[in-house]
N, C-alpha and C positions, 0 to 999 in steps of 0.2 A: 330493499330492492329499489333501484329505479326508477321514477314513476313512467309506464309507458306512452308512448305515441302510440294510437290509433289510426291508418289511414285508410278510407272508405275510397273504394274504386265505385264509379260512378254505378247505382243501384243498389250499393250496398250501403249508403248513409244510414237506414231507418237500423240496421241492424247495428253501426259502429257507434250507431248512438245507444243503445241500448246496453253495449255491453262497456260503454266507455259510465255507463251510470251505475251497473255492477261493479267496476273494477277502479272507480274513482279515479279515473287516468283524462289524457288530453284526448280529442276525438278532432280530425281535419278531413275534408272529403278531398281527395285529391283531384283539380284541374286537366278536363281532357278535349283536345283538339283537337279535327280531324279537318286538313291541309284539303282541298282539291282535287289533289291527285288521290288522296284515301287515304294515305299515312296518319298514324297518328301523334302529335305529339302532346306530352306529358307535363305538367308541372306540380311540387309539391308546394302546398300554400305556406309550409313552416320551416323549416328546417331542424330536423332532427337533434343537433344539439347533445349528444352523445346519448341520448334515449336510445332502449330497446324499440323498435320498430313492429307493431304489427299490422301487416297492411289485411283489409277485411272486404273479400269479394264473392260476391257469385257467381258462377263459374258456367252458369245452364246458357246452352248456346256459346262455347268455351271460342269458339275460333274469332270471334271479333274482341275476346276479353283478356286473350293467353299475352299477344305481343306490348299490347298497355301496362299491364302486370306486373312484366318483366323489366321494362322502360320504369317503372314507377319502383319497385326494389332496386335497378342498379342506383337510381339517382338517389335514394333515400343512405345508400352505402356509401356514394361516395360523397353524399355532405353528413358524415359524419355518426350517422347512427352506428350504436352496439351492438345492434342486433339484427336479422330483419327475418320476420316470420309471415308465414300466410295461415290464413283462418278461411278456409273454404268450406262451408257446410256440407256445399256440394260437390263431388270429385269426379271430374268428366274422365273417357276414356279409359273406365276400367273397363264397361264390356267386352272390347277386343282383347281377350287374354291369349288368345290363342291364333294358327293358322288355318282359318277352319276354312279357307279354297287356297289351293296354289296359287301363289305372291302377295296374301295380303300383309297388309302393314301391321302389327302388334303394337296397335297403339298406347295401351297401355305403359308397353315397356320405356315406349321414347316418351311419354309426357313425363314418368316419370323421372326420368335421369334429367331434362329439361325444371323441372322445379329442384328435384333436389340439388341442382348445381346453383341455382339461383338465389335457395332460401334454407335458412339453419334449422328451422324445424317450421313443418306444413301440420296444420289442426283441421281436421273433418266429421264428418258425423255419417257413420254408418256406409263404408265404402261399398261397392258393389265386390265383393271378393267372394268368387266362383273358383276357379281353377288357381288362382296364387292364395296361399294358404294365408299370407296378412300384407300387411303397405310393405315390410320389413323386405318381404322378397324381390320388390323390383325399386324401392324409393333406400336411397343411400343417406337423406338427412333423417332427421331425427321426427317421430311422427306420434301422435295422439289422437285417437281414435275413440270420439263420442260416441256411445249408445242411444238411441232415441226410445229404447224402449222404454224406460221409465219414466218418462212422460209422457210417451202413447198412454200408457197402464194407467197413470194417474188421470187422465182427460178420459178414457174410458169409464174408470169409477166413477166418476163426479156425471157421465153424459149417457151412458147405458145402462140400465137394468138386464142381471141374468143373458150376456154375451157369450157365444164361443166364438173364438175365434178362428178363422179360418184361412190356412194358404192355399194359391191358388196354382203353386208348384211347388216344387221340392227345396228351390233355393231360397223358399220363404220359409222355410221350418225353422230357420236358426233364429227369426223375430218375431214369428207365429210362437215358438214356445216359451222364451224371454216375455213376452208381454201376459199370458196365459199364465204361468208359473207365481208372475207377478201379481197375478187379478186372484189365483183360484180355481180362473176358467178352465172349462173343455176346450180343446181343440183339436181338429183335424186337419190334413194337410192333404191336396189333393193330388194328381198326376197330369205331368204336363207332355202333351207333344209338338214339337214347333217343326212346322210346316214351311214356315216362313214369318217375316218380318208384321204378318197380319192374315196369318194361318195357323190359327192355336186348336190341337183337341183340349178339353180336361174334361177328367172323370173324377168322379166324389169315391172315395172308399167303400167298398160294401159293408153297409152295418152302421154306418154315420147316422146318427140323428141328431137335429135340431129345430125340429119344427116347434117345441116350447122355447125357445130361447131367441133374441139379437143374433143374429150371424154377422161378423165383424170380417168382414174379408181384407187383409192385411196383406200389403207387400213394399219391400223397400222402392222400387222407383215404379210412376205408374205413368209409361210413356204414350203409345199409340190408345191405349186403353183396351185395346184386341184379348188382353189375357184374363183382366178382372172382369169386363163382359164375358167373355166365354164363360169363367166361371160364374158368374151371377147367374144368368140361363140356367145353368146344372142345377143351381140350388134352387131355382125357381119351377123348373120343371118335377125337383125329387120332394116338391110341396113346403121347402122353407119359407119363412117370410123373407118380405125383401130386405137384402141385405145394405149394411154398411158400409162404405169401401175408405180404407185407412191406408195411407202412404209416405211413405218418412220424405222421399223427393217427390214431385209435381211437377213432371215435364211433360202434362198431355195439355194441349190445344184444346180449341173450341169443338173440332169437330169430332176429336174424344170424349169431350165430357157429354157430349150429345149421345153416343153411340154410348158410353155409361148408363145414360138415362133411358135410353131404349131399352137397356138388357135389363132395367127393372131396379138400378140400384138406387137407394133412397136417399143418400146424401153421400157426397165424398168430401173428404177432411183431409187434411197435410201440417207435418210441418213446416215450419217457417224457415224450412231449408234453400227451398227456390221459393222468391213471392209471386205468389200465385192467388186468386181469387177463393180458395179451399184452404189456405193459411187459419189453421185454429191450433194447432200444439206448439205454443213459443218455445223453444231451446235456449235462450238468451243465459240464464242463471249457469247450464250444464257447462257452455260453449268457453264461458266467463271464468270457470272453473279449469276448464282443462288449459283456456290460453294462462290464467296465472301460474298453471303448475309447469307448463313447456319455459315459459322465459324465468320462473325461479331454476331453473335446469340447466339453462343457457349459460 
């Protein structure tokens, strides 16, 4: 195959460096400008040179990173790369899957036909998929889909003793029981009501125990921090100890992690999906893996 190009959109160097030392390939950060009036413009430091292309970005906070992206894959196409792919850990705007008031936007649907027109196959790590059954349903290019739970599970074994694991609603069951499954562990999954954007009930199951064990409070994105608080309280008040909180994304703010530490939780952990200061589960090896198997496909 090929050897690939690497291009790191600004914030994503530490990662295209990482995966450009797994995958023995060229690694460039690509050049970004922002004009006066706020436009951005783009330059690539290399030129492609009939390489497969994968460009490597972060994505948290997508509206200042979408139109660079796009500007940095078309010029990558039109000097001559084979290929051009995106490796995005993180995948914004799945949560809008739906019309849940009269005229909103489904954001989902349009980011995606917006990548998939742009790029031959998009690489992620554990998309937020609630109501579209996989990427497959609304993304028309070609897509690979990391699990982070095996290496939750393995940084759990090496960092807790006797864990259950716990979700803090119902759409965490599908990585609540993947990491548990993986461990041995117990786990429970709790019930969630949303009120609003920072209006959560959750109740713990009747009959749950854990008060011998790590309670490992798991969920894939852990944004406002409203819903892992809520549930820490539960378990703190039905006498567990304090819990852990684990999260494949890290989009909550300072004044989340503060409201975390209020509701009693004892450390919060991520991977290194968004960089974030709780960055302890590196994907690099997984991520390396799935981007060599999408461009030998290409």
């Amino acid at each position: 195959m090929t050897p690939l190009l690497l291009l790191a959109l600004p914030g994503a160097e530490a990662l295209a460096r990482q995966l450009a030392g797994h995958l023995h390939c060229a690694c460039e950060a690509v050049e970004l400008h922002c004009y006066p009036d706020g436009e951005a413009g783009v330059r690539l430091p290399v030129e492609p040179g009939g390489r497969p292309v994968v460009l490597v970005a972060h994505l948290d906070h997508p509206d200042g990173k979408t139109l660079p992206l796009l500007f940095a894959a078309d010029a990558a196409r039109e000097l001559g790369a084979a290929g051009v792919s995106l490796l995005a850990p993180y995948l914004p705007y799945m949560r809008q899957d739906d019309r849940f008031r009269p005229g909103e936007a489904i954001t989902s649907r349009t980011f995606a036909r917006v990548l998939s027109a742009t790029f031959d196959a998009v690489v992620t790590v554990d998309p937020h998929l609630h109501r579209w059954p996989s990427l497959d349903a609304i993304y028309t290019t070609r897509t690979r889909v990391v699990a982070a739970a095996p290496a939750i599970a393995d940084w759990l074994a090496r960092e807790v003793p006797r864990p259950v694991i716990v979700g803090p609603d119902a759409e965490s069951e599908q990585w609540v029981a993947a990491v548990a499954g993986r461990l041995g562990a117990p786990h429970v999954v709790m019930t969630k009501v949303r009120h609003g954007d920072r209006d959560v009930r959750v109740t713990l199951p009747e009959g749950a125990a854990g008060e011998d064990r790590t309670p490992v409070l798991l969920d894939d994105i852990i944004s406002s921090g409203h819903t892992v608080a809520t549930a820490a309280r539960v378990l703190r008040d039905a006498g567990w100890p304090s819990p852990l909180c684990v999260g494949v994304h890290a989009l909550v703010d300072e004044a989340g992690m503060a409201l975390l530490k209020e509701a009693g939780v004892g450390r919060v952990v991520s991977c290194d999906t968004v960089p974030h200061a709780t960055n302890a589960i590196g994907l690099a090896p997984l991520l390396a893996e799935a981007v060599r198997e999408v461009c030998a496909a290409a």
